[in-house]
Residue, then its C-alpha position, 0 to 999 in steps of 0.5 A: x703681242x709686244x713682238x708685233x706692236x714693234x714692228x708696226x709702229x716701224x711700218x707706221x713711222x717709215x710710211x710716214x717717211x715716205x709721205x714726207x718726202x713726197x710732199x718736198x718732190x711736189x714743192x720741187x714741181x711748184x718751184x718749176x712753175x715759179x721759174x717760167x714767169x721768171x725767164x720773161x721777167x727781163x722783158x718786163x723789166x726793160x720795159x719798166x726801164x724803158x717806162x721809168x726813163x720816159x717818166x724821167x723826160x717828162x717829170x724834167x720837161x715839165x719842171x723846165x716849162x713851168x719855170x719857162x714861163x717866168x724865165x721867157x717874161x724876164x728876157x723879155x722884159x730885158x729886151x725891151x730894157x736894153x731896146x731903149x738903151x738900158x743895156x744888161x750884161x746879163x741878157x748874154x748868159x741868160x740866153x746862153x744858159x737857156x739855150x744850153x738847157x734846150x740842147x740838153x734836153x735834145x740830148x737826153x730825148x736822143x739819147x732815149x730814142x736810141x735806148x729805145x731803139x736798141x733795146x730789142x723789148x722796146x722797139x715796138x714802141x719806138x714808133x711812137x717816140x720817133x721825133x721827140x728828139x726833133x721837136x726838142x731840136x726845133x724847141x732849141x732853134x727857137x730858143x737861140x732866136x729869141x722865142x722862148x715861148x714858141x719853143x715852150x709850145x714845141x716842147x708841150x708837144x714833145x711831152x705830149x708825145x712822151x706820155x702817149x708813149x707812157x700810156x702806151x707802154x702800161 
């Protein structure tokens, strides 16, 4: 009876062997799965580049035409001083660096329509950011001719097309 014991509890211990190595083949078949979702993950990602870099336009727009308003009342005020002979040295610099932030802008939305452009998972969304770059390029003339405020009002529209894009995007 001994003799027999032995030998099933052998039996009993390589059966057991064999259903664990079953259970790693089936692992091995979930792990196939896991790795399809990860060849689109690119896509995915570039379009949550493409989304970040959209919300990076319109946190900067936003800040900037918030502090336009204050900025557009002072030059404003300036130029109304040195109309009645107060002259400002400063009138100068401080159209000059608000023209430089315009151009800036113009710059970076360029710089996000060709991203866009070139980035062949973003292209269907091109359309809708086509012209960002124009409007800030108009926002910018306005600026060096001395309409802060119309310039602000383009730059509105620029933001409002950037987060249809955004919603768009989702």
């Amino acid at each position: 009876m001994k003799k027999l014991i032995v030998p099933i509890c052998l039996l009993l211990l390589s059966s057991t062997a064999f259903a664990q190595s079953r259970s790693r083949t089936t692992s091995r078949r979930g792990s196939a799965k896991t790795a399809k979702p990860a060849e689109t993950a690119p896509s995915n990602q570039a379009k949550l580049d493409g989304a970040n870099k959209v919300a990076t336009q319109i946190k900067n727009l936003t800040n900037f035409l918030y502090l336009l308003g204050g900025v557009a009342k002072d030059l404003d005020a300036q130029e109304a001083a040195s109309r009645s002979g107060q002259s400002s040295p400063t009138i100068e610099r401080n159209k000059a660096k608000l023209k430089a932030t315009f151009e800036d802008f113009r710059v970076g939305l360029d710089n996000l329509e060709i991203y866009f452009r070139n980035t062949p998972e973003l292209q269907p969304y091109y359309v809708k950011l086509v012209g960002s770059a124009s409007g800030a390029a108009a926002a910018e003339e306005q600026a060096a001719s001395g309409h802060a405020d119309q310039a602000g009002h383009t730059l509105l529209n620029v933001v409002d097309r950037l987060a249809d894009l955004l919603v768009l995007m989702r």
